[in-house]
C-alpha positions, 0 to 999 in steps of 0.5 A: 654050119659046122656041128660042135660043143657049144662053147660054154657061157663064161661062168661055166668055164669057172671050175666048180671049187671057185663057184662053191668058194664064191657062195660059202657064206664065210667068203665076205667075211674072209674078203672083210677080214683080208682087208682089215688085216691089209689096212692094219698092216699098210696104214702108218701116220693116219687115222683110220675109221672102222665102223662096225655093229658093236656086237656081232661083226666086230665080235666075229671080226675079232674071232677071226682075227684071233684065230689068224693071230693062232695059226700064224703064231703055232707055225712061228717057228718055221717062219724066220724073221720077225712076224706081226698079225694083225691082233698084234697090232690091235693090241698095241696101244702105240699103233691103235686105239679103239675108240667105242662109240654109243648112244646115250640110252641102255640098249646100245650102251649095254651092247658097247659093253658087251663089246668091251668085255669082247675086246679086253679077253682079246687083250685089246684095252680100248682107249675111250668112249664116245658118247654121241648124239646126246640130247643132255649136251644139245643146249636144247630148250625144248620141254618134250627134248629135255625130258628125253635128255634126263632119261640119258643122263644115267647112261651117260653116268655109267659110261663116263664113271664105270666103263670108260677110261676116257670119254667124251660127250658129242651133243646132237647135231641138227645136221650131218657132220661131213668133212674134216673141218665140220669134224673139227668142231667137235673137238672142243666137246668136254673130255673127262 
């Protein structure tokens, strides 16, 4: 039998750049952010749902979106033709429109906010607020569950009269939503 170098596990012929790039901790955010901006690019006549944490991916989604926004736009004049990034098309209301989506009690109502203030200094303007879940539209007769839904009425207030533009209340379901039809139903919820 022969004596030679082993020949070495697939892993070890990678080169050692491409296993550094694979274990930076920006590179699922990098991946995230590489189809985000393929999906704003591709998408045309569909609606598409990004759901994300409202505080820190989507502000960091964000981040990195503005950054690639200012790369792109400070090499522009080297580029010929007509360039579109990916915040161009977050801030156009013809072609998105951010919809926030909160519970109906402090903590995630404050966090939607804190959001919003994020996506306006992108100049992003969102297009309405969801509030969902909410026990104060349930119709339920339950005395423990009614008490509950007096606690939500004054986020439901601040985000109907003082944050939104739009917003739409979605009572709590007993069970879970799945399915355009099922989604459909929803679409009689009261808008203001």
């Amino acid at each position: 039998m022969p004596h030679g170098p082993a020949t070495p596990p697939p892993s070890a012929s990678r080169a050692p750049a491409t296993e550094e790039d694979l274990r930076s901790p920006c590179t699922e955010e990098l991946a995230v952010f590489r189809a985000f901006g393929a999906l704003l690019t591709t998408v045309r006549d569909r609606f598409v749902v990004v759901d994300t944490a409202p505080s820190g991916h989507t502000l960091r989604l964000l981040d990195l979106t503005g950054s690639y926004h200012r790369q792109v736009m400070a090499d522009a004049a080297q580029v010929h033709g007509r360039i579109t990034t990916p915040l161009m098309r977050l801030r156009d209301p013809a072609h998105t429109r951010v919809l926030i989506i909160a519970l109906p009690e402090l903590t995630p109502v404050s966090e939607a906010a804190a959001l919003q203030d994020g996506l306006r200094r992108a100049g992003i303007e969102p297009f309405g607020w969801v509030v969902n879940a909410a026990l104060t539209a349930s119709g339920t007769q339950d005395p423990v569950l009614r008490a509950r839904a007096t606690l939500e009425r004054p986020q439901l207030y601040r985000a109907r009269d003082e944050l939104a533009a739009r917003a739409w209340l979605v009572p709590w379901q007993v069970d879970t939503l799945i399915g355009e039809d099922r989604l459909a139903a929803l679409t009689h919820a009261t808008s203001r």
